[in-house]
DRENDREN-255089 format. One record per residue: residue number from 0; residue in three letters; chain; z, y, x of N, C-alpha, C in turn. Coordinates in steps of 0.1 Angstrom, whole numbers, always signed. Layout:
residues N
[pt NUM, "ALA", "A", [Z, Y, X], [Z, Y, X], [Z, Y, X]] ...
//
This chain:
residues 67
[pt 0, "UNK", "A", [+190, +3, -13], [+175, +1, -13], [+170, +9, -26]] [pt 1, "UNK", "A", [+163, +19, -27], [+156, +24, -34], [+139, +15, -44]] [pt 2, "UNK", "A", [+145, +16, -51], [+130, +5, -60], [+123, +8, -68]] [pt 3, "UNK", "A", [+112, +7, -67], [+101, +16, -71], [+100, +16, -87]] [pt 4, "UNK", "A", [+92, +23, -88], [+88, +20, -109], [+83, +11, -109]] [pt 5, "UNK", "A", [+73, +5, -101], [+67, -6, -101], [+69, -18, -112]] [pt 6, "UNK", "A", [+64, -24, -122], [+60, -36, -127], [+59, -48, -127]] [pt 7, "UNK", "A", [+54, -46, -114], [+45, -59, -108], [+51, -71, -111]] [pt 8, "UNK", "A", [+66, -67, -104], [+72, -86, -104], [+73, -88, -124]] [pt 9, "UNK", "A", [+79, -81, -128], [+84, -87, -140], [+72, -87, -152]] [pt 10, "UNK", "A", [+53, -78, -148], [+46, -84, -154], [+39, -100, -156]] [pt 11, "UNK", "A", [+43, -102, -135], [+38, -115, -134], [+44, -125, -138]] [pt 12, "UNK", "A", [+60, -123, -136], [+72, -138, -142], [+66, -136, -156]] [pt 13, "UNK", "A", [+64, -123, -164], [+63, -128, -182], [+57, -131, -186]] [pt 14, "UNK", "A", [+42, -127, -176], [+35, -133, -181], [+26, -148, -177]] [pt 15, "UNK", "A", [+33, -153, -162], [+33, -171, -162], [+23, -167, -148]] [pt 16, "UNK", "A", [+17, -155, -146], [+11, -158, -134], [+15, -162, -122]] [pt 17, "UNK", "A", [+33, -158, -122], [+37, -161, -111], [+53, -172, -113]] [pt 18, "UNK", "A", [+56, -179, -108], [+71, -178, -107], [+77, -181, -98]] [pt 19, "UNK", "A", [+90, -183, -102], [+102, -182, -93], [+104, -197, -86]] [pt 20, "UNK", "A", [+102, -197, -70], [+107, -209, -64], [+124, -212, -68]] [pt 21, "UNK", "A", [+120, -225, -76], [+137, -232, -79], [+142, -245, -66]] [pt 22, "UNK", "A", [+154, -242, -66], [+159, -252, -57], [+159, -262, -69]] [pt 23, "UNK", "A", [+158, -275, -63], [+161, -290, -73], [+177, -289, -75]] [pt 24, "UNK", "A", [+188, -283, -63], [+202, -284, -63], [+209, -276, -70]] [pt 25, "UNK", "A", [+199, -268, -70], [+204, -254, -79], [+196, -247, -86]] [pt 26, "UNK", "A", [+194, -253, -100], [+184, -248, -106], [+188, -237, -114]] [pt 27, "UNK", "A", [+201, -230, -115], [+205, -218, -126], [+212, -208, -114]] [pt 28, "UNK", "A", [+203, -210, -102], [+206, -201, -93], [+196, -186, -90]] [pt 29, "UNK", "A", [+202, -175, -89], [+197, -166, -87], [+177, -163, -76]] [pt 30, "UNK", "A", [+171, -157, -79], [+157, -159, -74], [+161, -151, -60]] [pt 31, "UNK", "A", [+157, -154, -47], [+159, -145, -34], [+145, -140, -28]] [pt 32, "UNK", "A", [+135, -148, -32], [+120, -142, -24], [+111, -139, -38]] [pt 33, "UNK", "A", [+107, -131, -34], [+94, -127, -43], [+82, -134, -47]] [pt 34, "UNK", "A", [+79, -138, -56], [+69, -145, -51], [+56, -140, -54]] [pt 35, "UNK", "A", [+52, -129, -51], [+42, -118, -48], [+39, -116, -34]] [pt 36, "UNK", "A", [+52, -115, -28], [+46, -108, -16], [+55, -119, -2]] [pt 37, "UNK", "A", [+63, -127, -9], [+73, -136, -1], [+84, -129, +7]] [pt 38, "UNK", "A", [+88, -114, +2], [+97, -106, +13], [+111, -108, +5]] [pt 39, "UNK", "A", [+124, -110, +10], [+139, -111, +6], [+138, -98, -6]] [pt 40, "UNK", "A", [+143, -111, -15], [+150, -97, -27], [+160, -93, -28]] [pt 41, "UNK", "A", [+165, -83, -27], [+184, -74, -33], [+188, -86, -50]] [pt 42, "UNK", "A", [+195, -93, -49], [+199, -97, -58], [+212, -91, -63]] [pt 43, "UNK", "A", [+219, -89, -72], [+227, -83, -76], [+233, -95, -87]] [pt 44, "UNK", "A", [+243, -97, -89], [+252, -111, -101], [+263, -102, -109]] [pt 45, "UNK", "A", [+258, -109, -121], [+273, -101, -126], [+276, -112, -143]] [pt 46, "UNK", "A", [+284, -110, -145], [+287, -121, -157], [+278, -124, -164]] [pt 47, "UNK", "A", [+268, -117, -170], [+259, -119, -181], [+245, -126, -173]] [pt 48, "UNK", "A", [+244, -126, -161], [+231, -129, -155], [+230, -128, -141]] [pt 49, "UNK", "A", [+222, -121, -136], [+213, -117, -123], [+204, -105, -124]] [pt 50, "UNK", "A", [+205, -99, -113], [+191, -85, -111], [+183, -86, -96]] [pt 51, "UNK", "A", [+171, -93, -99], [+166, -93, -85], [+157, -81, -83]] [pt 52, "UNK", "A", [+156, -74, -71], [+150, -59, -68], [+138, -64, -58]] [pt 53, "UNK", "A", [+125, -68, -57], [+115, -66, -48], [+116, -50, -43]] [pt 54, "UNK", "A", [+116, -45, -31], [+111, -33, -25], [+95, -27, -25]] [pt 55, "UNK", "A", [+87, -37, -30], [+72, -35, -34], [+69, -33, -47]] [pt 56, "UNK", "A", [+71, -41, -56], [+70, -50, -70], [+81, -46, -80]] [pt 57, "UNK", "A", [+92, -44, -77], [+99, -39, -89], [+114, -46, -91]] [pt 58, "UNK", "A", [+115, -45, -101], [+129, -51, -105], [+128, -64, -119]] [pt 59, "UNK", "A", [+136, -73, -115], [+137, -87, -127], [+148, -86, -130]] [pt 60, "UNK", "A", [+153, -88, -141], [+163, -88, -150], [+165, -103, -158]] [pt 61, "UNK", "A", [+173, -111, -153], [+178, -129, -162], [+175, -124, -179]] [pt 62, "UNK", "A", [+180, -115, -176], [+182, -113, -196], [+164, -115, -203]] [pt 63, "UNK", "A", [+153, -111, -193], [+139, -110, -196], [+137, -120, -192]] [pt 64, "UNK", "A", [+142, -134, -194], [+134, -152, -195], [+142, -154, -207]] [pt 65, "UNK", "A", [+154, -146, -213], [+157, -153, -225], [+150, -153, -238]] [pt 66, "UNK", "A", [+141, -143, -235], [+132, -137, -248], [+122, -146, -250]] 
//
């Protein structure tokens, strides 16, 4: 999947307009829907975190909620 420059998602998570549907069962689980546009994200996992990709909106990075 190719993903745009786009902003969008990771202006909205930082800056509280939007966030991430949590499961109650799994709360340190990776984000799968956007919550901009409600379409499946490319999630990617790797030791240090998570990389979720919107195909509209952009790219989220775990490491950008530790700040």
């Amino acid at each position: 999947m190719k993903v745009p420059h786009s902003t969008a998602l990771a202006d909205a998570i930082l800056s509280g307009a939007a966030t991430f549907a949590v499961c109650q069962d799994r709360p340190n689980d990776a984000p799968r829907i956007c919550p901009l546009c409600g379409r499946r994200m490319v999630v990617k996992i790797n030791p240090l975190g998570w990389e979720a990709a919107c195909s509209r909106h952009g790219l989220f990075r775990s490491q950008w909620l530790e700040r």
